[in-house]
C-alpha positions in Angstrom: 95.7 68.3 126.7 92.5 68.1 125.5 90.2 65.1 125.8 89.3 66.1 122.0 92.4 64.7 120.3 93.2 62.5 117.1 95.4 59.9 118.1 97.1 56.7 117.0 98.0 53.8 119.2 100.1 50.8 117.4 99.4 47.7 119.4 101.4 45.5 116.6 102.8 46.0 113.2 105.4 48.2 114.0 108.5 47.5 114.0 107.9 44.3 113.2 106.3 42.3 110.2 103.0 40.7 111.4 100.9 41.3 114.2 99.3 44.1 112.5 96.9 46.1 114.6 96.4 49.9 115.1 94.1 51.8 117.1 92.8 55.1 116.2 91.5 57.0 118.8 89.3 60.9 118.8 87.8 62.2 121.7 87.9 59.3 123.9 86.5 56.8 121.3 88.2 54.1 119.2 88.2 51.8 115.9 90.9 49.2 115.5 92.1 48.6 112.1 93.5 45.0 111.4 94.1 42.3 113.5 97.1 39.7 112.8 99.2 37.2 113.6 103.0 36.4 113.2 104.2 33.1 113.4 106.5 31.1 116.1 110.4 30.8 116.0 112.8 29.3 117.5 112.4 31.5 120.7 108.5 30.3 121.1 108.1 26.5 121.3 105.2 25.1 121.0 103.6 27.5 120.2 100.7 28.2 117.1 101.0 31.5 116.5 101.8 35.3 118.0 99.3 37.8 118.3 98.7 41.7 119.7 98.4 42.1 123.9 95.5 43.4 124.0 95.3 44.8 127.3 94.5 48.2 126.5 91.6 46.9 124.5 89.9 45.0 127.6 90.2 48.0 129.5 88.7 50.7 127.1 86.4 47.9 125.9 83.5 49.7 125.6 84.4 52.6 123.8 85.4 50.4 121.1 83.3 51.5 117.7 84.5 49.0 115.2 87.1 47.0 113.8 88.0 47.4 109.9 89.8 44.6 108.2 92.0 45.7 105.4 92.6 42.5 103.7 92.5 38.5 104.5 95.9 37.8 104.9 97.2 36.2 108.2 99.6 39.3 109.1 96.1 41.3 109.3 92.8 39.0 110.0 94.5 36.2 111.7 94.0 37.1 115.2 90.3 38.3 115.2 89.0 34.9 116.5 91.5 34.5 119.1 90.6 38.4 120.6 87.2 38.5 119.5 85.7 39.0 123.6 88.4 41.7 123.3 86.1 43.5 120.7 83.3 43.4 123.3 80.3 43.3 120.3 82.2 45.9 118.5 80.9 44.9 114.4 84.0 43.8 112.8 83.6 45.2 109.1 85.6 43.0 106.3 85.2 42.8 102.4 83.3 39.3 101.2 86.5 37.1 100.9 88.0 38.4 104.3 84.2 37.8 105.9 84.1 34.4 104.5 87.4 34.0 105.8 87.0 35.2 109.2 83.7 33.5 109.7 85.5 30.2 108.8 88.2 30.9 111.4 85.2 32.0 113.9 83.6 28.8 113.4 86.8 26.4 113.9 87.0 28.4 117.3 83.3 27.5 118.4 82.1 31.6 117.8 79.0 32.1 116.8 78.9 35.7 116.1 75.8 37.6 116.3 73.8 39.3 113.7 75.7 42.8 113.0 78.5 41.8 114.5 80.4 40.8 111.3 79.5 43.6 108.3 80.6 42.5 104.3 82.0 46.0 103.1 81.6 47.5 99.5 83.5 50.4 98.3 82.4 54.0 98.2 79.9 53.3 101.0 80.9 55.7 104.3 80.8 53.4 107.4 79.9 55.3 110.8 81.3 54.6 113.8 80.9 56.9 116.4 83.1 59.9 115.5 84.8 58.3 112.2 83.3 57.5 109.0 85.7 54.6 106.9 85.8 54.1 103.4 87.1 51.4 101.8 89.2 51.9 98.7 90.8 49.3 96.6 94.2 48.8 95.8 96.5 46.0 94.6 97.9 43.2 96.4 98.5 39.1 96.3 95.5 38.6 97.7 91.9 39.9 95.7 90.3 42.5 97.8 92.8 44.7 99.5 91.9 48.2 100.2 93.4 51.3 102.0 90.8 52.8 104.6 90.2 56.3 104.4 89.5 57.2 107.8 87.6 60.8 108.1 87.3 62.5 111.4 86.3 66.0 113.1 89.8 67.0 113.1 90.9 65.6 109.6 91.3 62.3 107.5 93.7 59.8 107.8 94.5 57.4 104.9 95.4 53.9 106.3 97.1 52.3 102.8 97.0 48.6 104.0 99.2 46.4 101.7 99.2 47.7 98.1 101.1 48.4 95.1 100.3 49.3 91.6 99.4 46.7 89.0 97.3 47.2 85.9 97.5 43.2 85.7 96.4 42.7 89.4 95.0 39.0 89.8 91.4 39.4 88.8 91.3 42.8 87.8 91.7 45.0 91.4 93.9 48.2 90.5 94.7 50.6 92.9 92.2 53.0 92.7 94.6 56.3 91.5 90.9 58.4 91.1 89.2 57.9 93.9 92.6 58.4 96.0 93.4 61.6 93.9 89.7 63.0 94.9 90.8 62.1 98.8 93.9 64.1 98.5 92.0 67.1 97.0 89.8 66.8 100.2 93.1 66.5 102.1 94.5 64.3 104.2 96.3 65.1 107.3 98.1 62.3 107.9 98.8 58.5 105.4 100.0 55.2 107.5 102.0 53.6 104.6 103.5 50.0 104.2 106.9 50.1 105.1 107.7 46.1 104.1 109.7 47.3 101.0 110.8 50.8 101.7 114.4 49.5 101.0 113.5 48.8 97.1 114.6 51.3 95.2 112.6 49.8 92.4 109.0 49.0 91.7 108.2 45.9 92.9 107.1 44.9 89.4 103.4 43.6 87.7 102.2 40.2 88.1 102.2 40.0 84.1 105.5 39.4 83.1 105.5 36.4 86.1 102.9 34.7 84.7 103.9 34.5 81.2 107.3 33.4 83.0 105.8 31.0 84.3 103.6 29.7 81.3 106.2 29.0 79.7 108.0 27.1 82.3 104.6 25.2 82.5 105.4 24.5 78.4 109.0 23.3 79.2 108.3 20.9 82.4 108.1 17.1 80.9 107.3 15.5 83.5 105.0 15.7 86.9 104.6 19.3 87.8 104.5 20.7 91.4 103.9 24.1 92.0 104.0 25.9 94.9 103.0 29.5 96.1 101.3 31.1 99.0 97.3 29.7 99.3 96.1 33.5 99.2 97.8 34.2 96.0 95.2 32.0 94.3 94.7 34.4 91.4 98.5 33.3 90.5 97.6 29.9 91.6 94.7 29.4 89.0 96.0 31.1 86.1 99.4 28.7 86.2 97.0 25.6 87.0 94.8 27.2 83.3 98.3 26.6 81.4 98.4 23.4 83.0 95.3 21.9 82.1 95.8 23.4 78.2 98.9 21.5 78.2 96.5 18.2 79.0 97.4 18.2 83.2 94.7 17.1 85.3 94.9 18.9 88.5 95.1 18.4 92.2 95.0 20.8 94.9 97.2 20.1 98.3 96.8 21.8 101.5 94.2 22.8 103.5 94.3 26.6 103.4 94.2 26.2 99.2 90.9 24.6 98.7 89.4 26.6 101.5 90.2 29.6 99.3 89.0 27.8 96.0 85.4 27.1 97.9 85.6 30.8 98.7 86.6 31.5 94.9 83.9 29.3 93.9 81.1 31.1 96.1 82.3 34.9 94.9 83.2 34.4 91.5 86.9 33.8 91.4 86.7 30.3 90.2 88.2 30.1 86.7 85.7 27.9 84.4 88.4 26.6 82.8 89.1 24.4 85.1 85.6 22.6 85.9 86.2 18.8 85.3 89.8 18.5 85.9 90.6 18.7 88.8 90.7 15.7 91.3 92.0 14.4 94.1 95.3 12.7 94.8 94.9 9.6 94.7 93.2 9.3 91.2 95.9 11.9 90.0 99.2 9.4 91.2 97.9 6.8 88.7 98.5 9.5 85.8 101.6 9.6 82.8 103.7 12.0 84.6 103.5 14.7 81.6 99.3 14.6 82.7 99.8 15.7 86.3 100.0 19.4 87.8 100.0 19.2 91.6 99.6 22.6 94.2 101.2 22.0 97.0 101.4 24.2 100.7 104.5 25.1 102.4 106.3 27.6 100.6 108.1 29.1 104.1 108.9 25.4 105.2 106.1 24.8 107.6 106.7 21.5 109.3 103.5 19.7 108.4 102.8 21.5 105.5 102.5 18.9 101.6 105.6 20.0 99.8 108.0 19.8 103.5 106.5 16.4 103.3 107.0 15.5 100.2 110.7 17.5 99.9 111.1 14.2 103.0 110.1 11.6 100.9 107.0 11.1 102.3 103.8 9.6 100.6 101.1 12.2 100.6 97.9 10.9 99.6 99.5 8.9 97.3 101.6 11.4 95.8 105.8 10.5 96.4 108.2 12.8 94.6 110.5 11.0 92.5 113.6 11.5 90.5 112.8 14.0 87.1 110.2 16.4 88.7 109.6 19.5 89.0 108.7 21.9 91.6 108.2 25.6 91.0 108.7 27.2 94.0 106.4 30.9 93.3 107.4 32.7 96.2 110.3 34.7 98.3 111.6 33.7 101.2 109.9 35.4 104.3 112.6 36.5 106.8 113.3 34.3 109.6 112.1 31.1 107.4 115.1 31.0 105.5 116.8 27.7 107.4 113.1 25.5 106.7 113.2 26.8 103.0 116.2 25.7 102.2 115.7 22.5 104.0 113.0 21.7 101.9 114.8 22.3 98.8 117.8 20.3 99.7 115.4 17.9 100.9 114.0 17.8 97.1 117.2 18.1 95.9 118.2 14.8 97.1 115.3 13.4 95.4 116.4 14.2 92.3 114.0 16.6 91.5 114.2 19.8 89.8 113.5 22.9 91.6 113.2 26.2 90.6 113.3 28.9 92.9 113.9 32.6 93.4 117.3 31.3 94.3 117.7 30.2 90.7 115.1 32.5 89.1 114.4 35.7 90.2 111.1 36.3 87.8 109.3 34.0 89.5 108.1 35.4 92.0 107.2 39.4 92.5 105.9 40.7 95.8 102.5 42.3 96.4 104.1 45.5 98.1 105.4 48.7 97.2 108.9 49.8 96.4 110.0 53.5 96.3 108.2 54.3 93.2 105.1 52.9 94.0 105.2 54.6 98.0 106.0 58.2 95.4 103.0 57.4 93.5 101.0 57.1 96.4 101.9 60.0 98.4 101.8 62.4 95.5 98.0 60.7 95.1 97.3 62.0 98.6 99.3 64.2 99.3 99.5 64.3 102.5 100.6 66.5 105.8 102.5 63.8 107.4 103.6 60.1 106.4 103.7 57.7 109.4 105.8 54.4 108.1 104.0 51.5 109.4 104.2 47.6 108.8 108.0 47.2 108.9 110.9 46.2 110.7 112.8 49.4 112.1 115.4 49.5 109.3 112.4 49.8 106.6 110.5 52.0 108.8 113.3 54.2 108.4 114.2 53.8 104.9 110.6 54.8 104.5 111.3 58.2 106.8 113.9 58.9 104.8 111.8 58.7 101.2 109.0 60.7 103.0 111.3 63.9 103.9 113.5 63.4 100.4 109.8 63.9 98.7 108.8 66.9 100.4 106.5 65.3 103.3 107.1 65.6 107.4 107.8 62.1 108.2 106.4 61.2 111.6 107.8 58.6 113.7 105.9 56.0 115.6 106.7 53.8 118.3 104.8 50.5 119.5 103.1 50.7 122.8 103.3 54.9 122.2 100.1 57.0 121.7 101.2 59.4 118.7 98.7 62.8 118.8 98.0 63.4 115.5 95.7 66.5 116.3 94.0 69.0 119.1 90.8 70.6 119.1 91.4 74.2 118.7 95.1 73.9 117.8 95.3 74.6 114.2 99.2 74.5 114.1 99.8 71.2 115.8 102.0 69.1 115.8 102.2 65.3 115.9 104.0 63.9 119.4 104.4 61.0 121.4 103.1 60.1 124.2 105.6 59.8 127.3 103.3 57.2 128.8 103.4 53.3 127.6 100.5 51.7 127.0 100.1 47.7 127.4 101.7 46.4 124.4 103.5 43.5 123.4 102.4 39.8 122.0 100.3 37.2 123.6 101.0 33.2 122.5 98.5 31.0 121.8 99.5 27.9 123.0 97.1 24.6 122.1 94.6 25.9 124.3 95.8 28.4 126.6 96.8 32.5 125.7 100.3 33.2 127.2 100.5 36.3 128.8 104.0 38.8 126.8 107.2 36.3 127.6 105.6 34.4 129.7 107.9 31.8 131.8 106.7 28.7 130.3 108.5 29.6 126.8 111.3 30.4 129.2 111.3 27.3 130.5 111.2 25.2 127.1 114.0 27.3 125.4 116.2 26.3 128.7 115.1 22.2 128.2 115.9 22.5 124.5 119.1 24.0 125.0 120.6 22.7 128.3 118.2 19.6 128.7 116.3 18.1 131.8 117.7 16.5 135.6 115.3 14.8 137.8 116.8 14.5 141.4 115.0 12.5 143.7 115.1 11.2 147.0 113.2 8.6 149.3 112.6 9.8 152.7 110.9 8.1 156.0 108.1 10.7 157.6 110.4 11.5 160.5 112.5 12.8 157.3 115.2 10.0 157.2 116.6 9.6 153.9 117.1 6.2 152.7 119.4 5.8 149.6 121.6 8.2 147.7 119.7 10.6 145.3 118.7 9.3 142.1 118.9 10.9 138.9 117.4 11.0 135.7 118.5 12.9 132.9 117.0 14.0 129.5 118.4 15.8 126.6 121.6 16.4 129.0 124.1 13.4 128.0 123.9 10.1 127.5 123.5 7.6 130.8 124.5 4.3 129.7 127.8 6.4 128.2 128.5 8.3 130.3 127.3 6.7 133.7 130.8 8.0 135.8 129.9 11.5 135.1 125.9 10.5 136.4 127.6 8.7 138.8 130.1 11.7 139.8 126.7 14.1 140.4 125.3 11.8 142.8 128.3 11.3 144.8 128.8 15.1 144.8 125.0 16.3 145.9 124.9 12.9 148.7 128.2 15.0 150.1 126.5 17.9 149.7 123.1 16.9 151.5 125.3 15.4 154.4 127.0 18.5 154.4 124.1 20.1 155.5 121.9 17.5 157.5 124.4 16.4 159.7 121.9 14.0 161.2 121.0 12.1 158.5 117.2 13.7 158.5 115.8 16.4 156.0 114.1 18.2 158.5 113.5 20.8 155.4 112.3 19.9 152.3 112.7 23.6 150.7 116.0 23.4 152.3 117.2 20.2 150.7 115.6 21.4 147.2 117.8 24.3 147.1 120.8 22.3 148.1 120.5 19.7 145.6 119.5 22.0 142.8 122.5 24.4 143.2 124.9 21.0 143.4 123.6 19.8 140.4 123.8 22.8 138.8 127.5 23.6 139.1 128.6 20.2 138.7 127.1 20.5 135.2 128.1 23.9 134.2 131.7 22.3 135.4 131.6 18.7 133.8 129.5 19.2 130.5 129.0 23.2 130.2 125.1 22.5 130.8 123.0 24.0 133.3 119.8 21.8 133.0 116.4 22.4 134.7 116.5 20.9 137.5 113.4 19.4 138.9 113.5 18.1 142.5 110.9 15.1 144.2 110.9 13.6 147.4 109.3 10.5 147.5 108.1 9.1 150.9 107.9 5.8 151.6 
């Protein structure tokens, strides 16, 4: 094959939701597009958050052009801080919210990034890098300035949609841009990377209008203290509920970290609603007010452990602010996948407090996603109309629902495969078409871990899922330097059972791994440390898996005295 070929390499995103990252590569040369995070579960403890292995990266380092940033949510610019020596100097280019937002994430990391290496995008402008020329176009999403990438190269365009939908009441105005992606499908476009997240709605996914007018007059209804709740980067949501609020009289206070980091960010770009200069304030001033004068935003719509509404949903005084019997929460959101089990512990949790909640559970127009269903994916593609769809950003079985919708329309559906370079064109080969790669390239997630990177699965998480499931045995033995052991072994157990309980079954395992040892140094001397490891560790091990159905890690110490 030619070293002159269009090519795509997912290093996250695929597959899965989160981690987003794709590499597009022509004649040797690359951009990256996106760069995200997914969040821990019950199979990573301890740890912050997932993002892309990046080994192919470091090793093509310096043919890397550029990194594009469709939009500032976590799932796409999360992970640019924690891979920015991957980027080698390579200018990351991002629209002025996601720039703000990445160069606040920079800075809590200690990166200092040099001039040109972060570049604040502006549609219709062409940005060069090396052999590709991106254009950002906008489209609408939950967060204000989203865009699709239209990504031209010697051997033809390729539109990368990022996140959208259509909505002619998009929070502060941003409509997809039907014109401008009209005029790019005239051009033609030999291949569109599409959002796959809702591929199995056979329905639009519906405008932001009718939820806010929902949700005014939910605002009109609520008596009492009012906490509302919906993801930080939906702040256009955020501040038109929090408008109703404060014509209904309600001072306003804003929870949560991530929220007011976004309203400084509103504040500096022109986001910030005037409507609500002079009242808002904080929460201690706002827990002294009538409870029909108080409109509280609170984090933690997926259940995150330390976020303000788990807290308060425990009964917990937040700054003041305890949840009491005749409130009400609006919970604005859906429930992400996986973060079903802390969601509905936090509304049980508020449940017990008395307090009302309101939830898609109970009210499905709350809420309305900020990605396309089936309608929306046919209004793009007859937009662009292009040669082949590539379903991206999506779990397998919406990956595939979205193949399905491509061929049903009249397009070639291509099918891509993480850690697989897909060939989207050859130099010279007018005819060709899109393959995979037999090769694998380095692909997978890395862990950030307080302040380490975990290399893909690494044995440490190993190693914690085994403690939280089976629990921990010390053995230990005192031993003379000529290797003469002193006292039986003595053991220490936690997480495995309970040793003032149960202390015949402790005293059972050390009984069975003295025999054991004496079994095996006859002499009454551990002449072999290694030796008397393995022996003790395999003892304990079955005498566990017998007596409790455990097999603990087992940790082993000789102590010489």
């Amino acid at each position: 094959m030619s070293n002159k070929h269009l090519a795509a390499l997912p290093l996250g995103g695929v597959g899965i939701i989160g981690t987003n990252m794709m590499v597009y590569e022509y004649g040797g040369e690359y951009i990256v597009v996106d760069a995200g995070v997914s969040f821990p579960n019950e199979n990573t403890p301890g740890v912050d958050v997932i993002v892309p292995d990046t080994r192919f990266l470091r090793e093509h380092a310096k043919h890397i052009k550029a990194v594009f940033i469709t939009h500032a949510h976590e799932d796409h610019i999360g992970a640019v801080g924690y891979l920015w020596d991957d980027f080698a100097g390579a200018p990351v280019y991002a629209s002025p919210l996601s720039a703000m937002v990445l160069q606040g994430k920079l800075q809590e990391l200690g990166i200092k990034p040099k001039k040109g290496e972060v570049v604040v995008t502006t549609t219709r402008e062409q940005y060069k890098a090396g052999p590709f020329s991106v254009e950002y176009v906008p489209v609408s999403h939950s967060i204000p300035e989203a865009f699709a990438l239209a990504i031209r190269t010697p051997l033809g365009t390729i539109v990368h949609t990022g996140d959208y939908k259509f909505d002619a009441a998009a929070p502060f105005g941003q409509i997809t841009d039907e014109k401008r992606l009209a005029e790019i499908g005239k051009e033609g476009v030999l291949a569109a990377f599409g959002d796959s997240t809702n591929a199995q709605n056979p329905h639009e996914s519906g405008s932001e209008a009718p939820v806010l007018e929902h949700l005014t007059q939910l605002v009109k209804d609520t008596k009492g203290r009012l906490i509302f709740a919906a993801f930080a980067s939906h702040f256009g949501r955020t501040f038109e509920v929090a408008k109703v609020a404060v014509a209904q009289g309600r001072k306003v206070c804003f929870l949560g970290r991530t929220i007011n980091k976004f309203i400084a960010h509103s504040k500096h770009l022109g986001y910030w609603p005037k409507e609500l200069n002079n009242w808002v304030v904080d929460a201690e001033e706002i827990s002294g007010l009538p409870a029909n004068k108080v409109f509280v935003f609170a984090s933690g719509t997926q259940g995150e452990g330390g976020s303000s509404l788990t807290r308060l949903s425990q009964g917990t005084d937040v700054r003041g602010i305890k949840l009491r019997e005749g409130d009400t929460v609006l919970l604005s959101s859906r429930m992400i996948p996986g973060n079903e089990r802390g969601i509905l512990n936090v509304i049980d949790g508020l449940s017990n407090l008395g307090v009302n909640v309101i939830s898609e559970l109970t009210d499905r127009s709350i809420h309305v996603s900020g990605h396309c269903g089936q309608p929306e994916m046919k209004r793009m593609y007859k937009l662009l109309n292009p040669r082949f769809v590539v379903p991206v950003h999506g779990e397998p079985r919406q990956m595939k629902a979205h193949a399905e919708l491509a061929r049903a329309e009249g397009y070639t559906p291509v099918r891509l495969k993480g850690g697989h370079k897909l060939i989207l064109a050859e130099e010279g080969a007018a005819d060709f078409r899109p393959q995979l790669s037999q090769h694998t390239y380095p692909h997978g997630f890395n862990y950030i871990d307080g302040l380490n990177i975990l290399p893909n699965d690494p044995l440490i998480l190993k190693e914690r899922r085994k403690l939280g499931y089976d629990g921990l045995l010390v053995a230990s033995l005192a031993v003379r330097a000529n290797g003469e052991w002193l006292s039986d072994v003595a053991l220490t157990t936690r997480g495995l059972m309970d040793e003032v309980v149960q202390a015949d079954l402790l005293k059972g395992a050390v009984a069975k791994t003295t025999q054991a040892l004496e079994a095996v140094f006859r002499d009454g001397r551990i002449d072999d440390r290694n030796r008397a490891a393995e022996v003790m560790q395999q003892t304990l091990r079955r005498y566990f898996k017998q007596e409790r159905g455990k097999q603990p890690t087992i940790v082993t110490q000789f102590v010489q005295v």
